[in-house]
N, C-alpha and C positions, 0 to 999 in steps of 0.2 A: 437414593432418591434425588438428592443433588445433582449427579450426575445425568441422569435423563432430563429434569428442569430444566440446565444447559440447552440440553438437545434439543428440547421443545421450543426454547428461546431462539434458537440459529435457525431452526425449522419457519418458526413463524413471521421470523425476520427476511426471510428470501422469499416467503408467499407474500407478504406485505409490500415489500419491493416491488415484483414482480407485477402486485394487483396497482402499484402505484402509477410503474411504465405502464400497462394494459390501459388507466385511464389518461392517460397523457401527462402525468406528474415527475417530473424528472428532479424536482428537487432531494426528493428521499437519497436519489442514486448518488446523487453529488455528495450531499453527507455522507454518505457508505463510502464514496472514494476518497471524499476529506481523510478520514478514519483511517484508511488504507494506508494513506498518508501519514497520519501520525504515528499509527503503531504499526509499520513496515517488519518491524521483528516478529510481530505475532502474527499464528495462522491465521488466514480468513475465518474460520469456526467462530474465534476466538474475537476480533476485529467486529465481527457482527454480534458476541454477547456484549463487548463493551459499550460499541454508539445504540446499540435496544436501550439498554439498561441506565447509559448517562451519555444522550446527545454529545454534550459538552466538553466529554474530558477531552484533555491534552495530554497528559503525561502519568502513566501509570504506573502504581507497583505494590507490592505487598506490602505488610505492616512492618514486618522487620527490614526491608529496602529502607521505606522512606526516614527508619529509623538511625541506620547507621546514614543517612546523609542529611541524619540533623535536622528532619523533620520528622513530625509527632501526628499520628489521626487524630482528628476532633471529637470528645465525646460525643457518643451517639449515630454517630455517621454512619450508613448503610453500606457493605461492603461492595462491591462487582463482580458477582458471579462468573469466571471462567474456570477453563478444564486445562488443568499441569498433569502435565505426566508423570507415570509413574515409570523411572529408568532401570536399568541395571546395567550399572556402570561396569565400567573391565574388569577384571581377576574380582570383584566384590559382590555382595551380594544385593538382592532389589532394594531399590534402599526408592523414599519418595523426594525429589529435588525440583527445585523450575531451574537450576541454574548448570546443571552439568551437559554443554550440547555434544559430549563425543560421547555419550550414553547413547542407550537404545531406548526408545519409550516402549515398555511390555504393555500399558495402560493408561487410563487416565483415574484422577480425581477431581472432586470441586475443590475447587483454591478461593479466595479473595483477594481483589487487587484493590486501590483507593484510587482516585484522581487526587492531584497536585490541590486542588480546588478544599478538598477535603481534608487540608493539613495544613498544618502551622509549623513554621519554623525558620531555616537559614533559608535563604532566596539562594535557588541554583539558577548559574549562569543561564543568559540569553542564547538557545539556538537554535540556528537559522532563523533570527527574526529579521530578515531582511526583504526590501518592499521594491520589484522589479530589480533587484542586481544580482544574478546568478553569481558575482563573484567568483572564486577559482573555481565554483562546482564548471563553468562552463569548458575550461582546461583538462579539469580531470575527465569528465564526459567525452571529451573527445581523445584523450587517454586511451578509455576503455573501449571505443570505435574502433582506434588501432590494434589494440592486446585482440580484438576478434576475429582480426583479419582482414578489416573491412576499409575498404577504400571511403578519404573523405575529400571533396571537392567545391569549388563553387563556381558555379555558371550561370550568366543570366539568361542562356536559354531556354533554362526551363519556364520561364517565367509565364504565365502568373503566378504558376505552384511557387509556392515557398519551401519545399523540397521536395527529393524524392529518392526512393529506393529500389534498387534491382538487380538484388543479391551479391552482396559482398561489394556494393558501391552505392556510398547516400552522397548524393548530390544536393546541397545549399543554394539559396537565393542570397548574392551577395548585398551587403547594405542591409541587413535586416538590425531592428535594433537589438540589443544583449539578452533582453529577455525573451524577447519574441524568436530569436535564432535558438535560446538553449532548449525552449520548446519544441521547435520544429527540428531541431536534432534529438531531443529526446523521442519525438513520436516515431521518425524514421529510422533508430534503434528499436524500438519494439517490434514493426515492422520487421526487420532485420531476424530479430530474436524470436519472433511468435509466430510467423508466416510462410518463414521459407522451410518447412519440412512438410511430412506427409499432412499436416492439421490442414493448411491452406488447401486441401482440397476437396476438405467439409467445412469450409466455410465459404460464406458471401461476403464480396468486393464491401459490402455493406457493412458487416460487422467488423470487418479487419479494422478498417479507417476507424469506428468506433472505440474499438478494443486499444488502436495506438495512440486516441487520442486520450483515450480514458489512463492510458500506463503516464501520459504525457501531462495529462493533470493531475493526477499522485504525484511523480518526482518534483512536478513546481510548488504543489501545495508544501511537499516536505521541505526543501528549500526556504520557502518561506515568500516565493514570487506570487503574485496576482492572480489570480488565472481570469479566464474572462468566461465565456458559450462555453467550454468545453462542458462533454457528458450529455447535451442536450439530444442529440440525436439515438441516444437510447430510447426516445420514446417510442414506444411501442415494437422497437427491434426484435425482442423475441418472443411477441404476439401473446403476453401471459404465460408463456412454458417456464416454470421455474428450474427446473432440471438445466435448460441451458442457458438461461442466467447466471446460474449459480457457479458450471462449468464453464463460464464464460472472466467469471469474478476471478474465479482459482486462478485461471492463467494471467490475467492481467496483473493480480497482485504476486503473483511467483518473478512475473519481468518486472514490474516496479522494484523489487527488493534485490533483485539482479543488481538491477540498474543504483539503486541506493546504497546498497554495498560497497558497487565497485569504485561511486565517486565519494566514498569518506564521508555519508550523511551521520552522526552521533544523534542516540537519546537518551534522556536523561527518565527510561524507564527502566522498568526490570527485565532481564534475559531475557529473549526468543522462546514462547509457549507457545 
């Protein structure tokens, strides 16, 4: 029964959303892409049982995680309902884990995670709490530009854009400040990544920009940068359909974690569910 609860919850969460942008409310979506942000390792499913369930949290994970790192749940604390797979790891038999990712998931069950919020104990290191300084994430991001192939440049021709993409070459606005450039090269990698196959050609000029800026405020919220408008322009973008919403969620949160991966973002949560 736990298991469809879940469902019901991730289900209601995307009509809600959805009925949010349809009235012109775009704050919901920013939460949902804060969230994206923080728990990058978990699936979307999973990312929307957590912000339904506790706005708030930051940093999740089961009762035996928070245990071997010296922190304890507070009596009485209500758990967070999400869905762990059930794997069947190599030569072994199906065994239930959250923690084995070269496993196969055969299923799911209901798990319980806590938030940070929800426990007592040793204080885990600060990360990414940093306020406008990309820091080396801005190095490694342009790292991973390279490792794809892609050509990076700066010209003030393009100018007023503050960047742009056109397949296998993102052009920069030179003189931007640090925060503002690892923005605008992060939105012009998703671009890169989400755009240039057959999908760009069931989509609108309209949703792309949306979709790179929304990948582009997950990586700075994970980071730990400002963010400013971004996500705004969701409003009303997919006129109430939650089906492409929700298809729309999947991919952006599949490039953000591309993208957070490859420049070394750490959490101090539990494994990938």
């Amino acid at each position: 029964m736990k298991v469809e609860q879940a469902k019901q919850i991730v289900s209601a969460a995307i009509e809600q959303l959805s009925q949010a942008l349809e009235r012109g409310h775009s704050e919901t979506l920013r939460n949902y892409l804060a969230a994206i942000g923080r728990f990058h390792r978990y699936s979307l499913r999973n990312v929307m049982l957590i912000a339904s369930q506790k706005p708030t949290a930051t940093h999740v994970a089961g009762f035996h995680t928070w245990h071997k790192l010296g922190r304890f749940v507070k009596k009485g604390e209500k758990g967070i309902l999400i869905l762990a797979p059930i794997v069947r790891p190599k030569n072994q038999s199906v065994e239930q884990t959250e923690t084995d990712e070269s496993s196969t998931a055969v299923s799911f069950r209901a798990a319980y995670v806590f938030d940070i919020s929800q426990t007592d104990g040793q204080e885990l290191p600060e990360i990414g709490n940093i306020n406008g300084d990309p820091r080396e994430y801005r190095d490694r991001l342009g790292k991973f530009v390279t490792e794809q192939g892609i050509l990076l440049e700066y010209s003030q021709d393009i100018a007023p854009a503050r960047g742009t993409s056109a397949g296998g070459k993102i052009t920069l606005l030179p003189g931007q400040a640090p925060a503002e450039e690892f923005s605008t090269l992060a939105h012009e990698v998703a671009h890169e990544l989400m755009h240039r196959d057959e999908r760009r050609a069931s989509t609108s000029k309209s949703s792309r920009e949306t979709e790179a800026e929304a990948v582009a405020f997950v990586v700075c919220q994970a980071i730990g940068l400002e963010t400013g408008s971004a996500a705004q322009d969701y409003i009303q973008l997919y006129e109430g359909d939650a089906k492409l919403l929700s298809e729309s969620l999947q991919h952006i949160q599949q490039t953000a974690t591309r993208i957070l991966d490859a420049i070394g973002t750490e959490q101090s949560s539990a494994p990938p569910v």
